[in-house]
Structure formats: structure tokens, C-alpha cells
SEKE-198805 format. One record per atom (N, C-alpha, C): x, y, z. Coordinates in steps of 0.2 Angstrom, whole numbers, plus 5000, padded with zeros to 4 digits. Example, Ala and Ser with C-alpha at 12.3 -4.5 7.8 and 13.67 -1.06 7.14 Angstrom:
2
506649725039
506249785039
506649845039
506449895035
506849955036
506450005039
//
This chain:
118
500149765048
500549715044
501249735047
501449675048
502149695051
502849725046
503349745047
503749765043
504049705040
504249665043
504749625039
504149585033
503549585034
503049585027
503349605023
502849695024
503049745020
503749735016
504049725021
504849715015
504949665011
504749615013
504749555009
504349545002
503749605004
503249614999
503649664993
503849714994
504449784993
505049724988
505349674992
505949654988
505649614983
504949554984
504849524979
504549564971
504349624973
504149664971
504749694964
505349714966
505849744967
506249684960
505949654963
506649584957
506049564954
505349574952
504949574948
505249624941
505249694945
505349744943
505949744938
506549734942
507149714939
507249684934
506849604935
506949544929
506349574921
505949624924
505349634919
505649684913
505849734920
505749784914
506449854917
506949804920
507649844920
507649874927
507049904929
507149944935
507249934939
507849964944
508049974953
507650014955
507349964962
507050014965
507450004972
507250034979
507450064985
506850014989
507049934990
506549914995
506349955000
506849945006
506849995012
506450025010
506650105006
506150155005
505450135002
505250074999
504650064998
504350035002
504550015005
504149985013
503950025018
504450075018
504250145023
504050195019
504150185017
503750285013
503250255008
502650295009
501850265007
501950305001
502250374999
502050394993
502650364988
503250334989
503650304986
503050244985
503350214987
502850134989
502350154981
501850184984
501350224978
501350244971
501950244970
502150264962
502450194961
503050174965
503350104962
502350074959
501950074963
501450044960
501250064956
501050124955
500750144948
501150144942
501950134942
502350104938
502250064936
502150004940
502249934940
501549904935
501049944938
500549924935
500449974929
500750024927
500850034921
501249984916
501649974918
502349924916
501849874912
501449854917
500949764916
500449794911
500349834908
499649854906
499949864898
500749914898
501149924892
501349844888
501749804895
502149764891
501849684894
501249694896
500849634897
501249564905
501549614908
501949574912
501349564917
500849534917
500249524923
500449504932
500949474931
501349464939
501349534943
501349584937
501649634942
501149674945
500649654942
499849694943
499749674951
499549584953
499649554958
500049564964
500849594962
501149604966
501349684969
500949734965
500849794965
500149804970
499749764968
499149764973
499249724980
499549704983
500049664986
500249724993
500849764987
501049814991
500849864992
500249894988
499649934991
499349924996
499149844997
498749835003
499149845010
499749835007
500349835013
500449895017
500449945012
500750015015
500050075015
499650045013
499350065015
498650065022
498250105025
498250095030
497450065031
497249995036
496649965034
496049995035
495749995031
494950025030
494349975032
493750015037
493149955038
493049945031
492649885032
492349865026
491749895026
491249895018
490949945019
490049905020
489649975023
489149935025
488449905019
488449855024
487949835017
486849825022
486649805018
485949795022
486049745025
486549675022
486549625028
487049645034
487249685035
487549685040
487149725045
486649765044
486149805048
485749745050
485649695045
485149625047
485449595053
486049595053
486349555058
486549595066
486149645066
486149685071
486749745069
487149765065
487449825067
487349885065
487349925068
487149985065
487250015061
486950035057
487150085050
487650155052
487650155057
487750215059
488650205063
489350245061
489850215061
489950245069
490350195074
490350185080
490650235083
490650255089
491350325091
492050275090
491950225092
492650195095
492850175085
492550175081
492850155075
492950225071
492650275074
492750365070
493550365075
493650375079
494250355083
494950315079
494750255081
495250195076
495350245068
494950255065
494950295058
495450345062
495350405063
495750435067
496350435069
496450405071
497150365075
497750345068
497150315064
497650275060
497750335054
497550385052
497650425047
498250475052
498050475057
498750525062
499250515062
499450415061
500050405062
500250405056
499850385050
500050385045
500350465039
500050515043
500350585042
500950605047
500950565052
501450595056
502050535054
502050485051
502450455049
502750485042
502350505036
502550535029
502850615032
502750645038
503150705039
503750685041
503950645045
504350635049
504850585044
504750555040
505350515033
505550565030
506150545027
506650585024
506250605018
506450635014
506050655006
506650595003
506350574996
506850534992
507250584988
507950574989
508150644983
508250634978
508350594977
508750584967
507850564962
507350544966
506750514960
506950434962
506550424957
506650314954
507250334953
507550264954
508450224953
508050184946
//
């Protein structure tokens, strides 16, 4: 997903937050940083659960699927039917691979947040 998603996703997010239930949050930082990103969610869907705001559930899953990094689907018996193998490929042990690498060497390499939630 590209960034200017992510953010877009982060700011709708952000002025949900706002008009709902008071909170500033740090778009930018929720766009780039997966374990901020990750509590604004678990927030937000706290939030919707406590004070029934259901938009923010939608838009907290939203920005999970955003910053977070994409997983095969999982296998089923129709898909063996269809010729594929049950068995996971090199080239997609790889790609899994690849993509948790950059996603740990991106969480090292971001600043830490210092002050907590705004």
C-alpha cells in the first residue's frame, strides 16, 4: 500500500478520533510506525466498544490492514483441487521472509515515540 493511502487512512482516522472521543493523535507517526499505528487501534476499538462509536471499529480495521504487512491467504481443500500444492513454495517462504525483514528493520530504524498518546 502506498504511503499517501496509509495516511489518508491515519488522518481519517485521526478526526474520527477527535470528533468522538477528544483524542490527538500523530498521523505521520501512525502511518509509519506499526506499533503506534497498533495501539491508536486498539484504542479506537476500545473507544467503539465503551461508547458505541461503531465507525471507528471500520476505520481502526482499515488501518490495520494498512500497516500492517500482507499475508497469503490461507490454504483450503479447494485450492489443492485447483492444482496447488498444500505445501508453501520456496519463492512464497522467501516473499514471507523478505517482508517480515523489512518490517523489523523499519520498527529499528524509526525514532521511538517520546511523550506516549497526545
Amino acid at each position: 500500500m502506498l504511503a499517501s493511502e496509509k495516511l489518508a487512512i491515519a488522518a481519517h482516522l485521526h478526526v474520527l478520533l477527535r470528533r468522538k472521543t477528544g483524542r490527538v493523535t500523530d498521523t505521520q507517526w501512525m502511518a509509519d510506525n506499526v506499533e503506534y499505528a497498533m495501539e491508536i487501534v486498539r484504542f479506537a476499538r476500545q473507544s467503539a466498544s465503551d461508547d458505541g462509536h461503531t465507525e471507528l471499529v471500520a476505520w481502526a480495521d482499515k488501518l490495520e490492514l494498512a500497516v500492517l504487512p500482507p499475508t497469503a491467504p490461507p490454504r483450503t481443500k479447494d485450492n489443492r483441487s485447483q492444482g496447488h500444492s498444500p505445501m508453501p513454495t520456496l519463492r512464497s517462504l522467501l516473499a514471507t521472509n523478505a517482508a517480515q525483514a523489512v518490517v523489523a528493520e523499519l520498527q529499528a530504524d524509526s525514532p521511538q515515540y517520546v511523550r506516549g498518546l497526545r
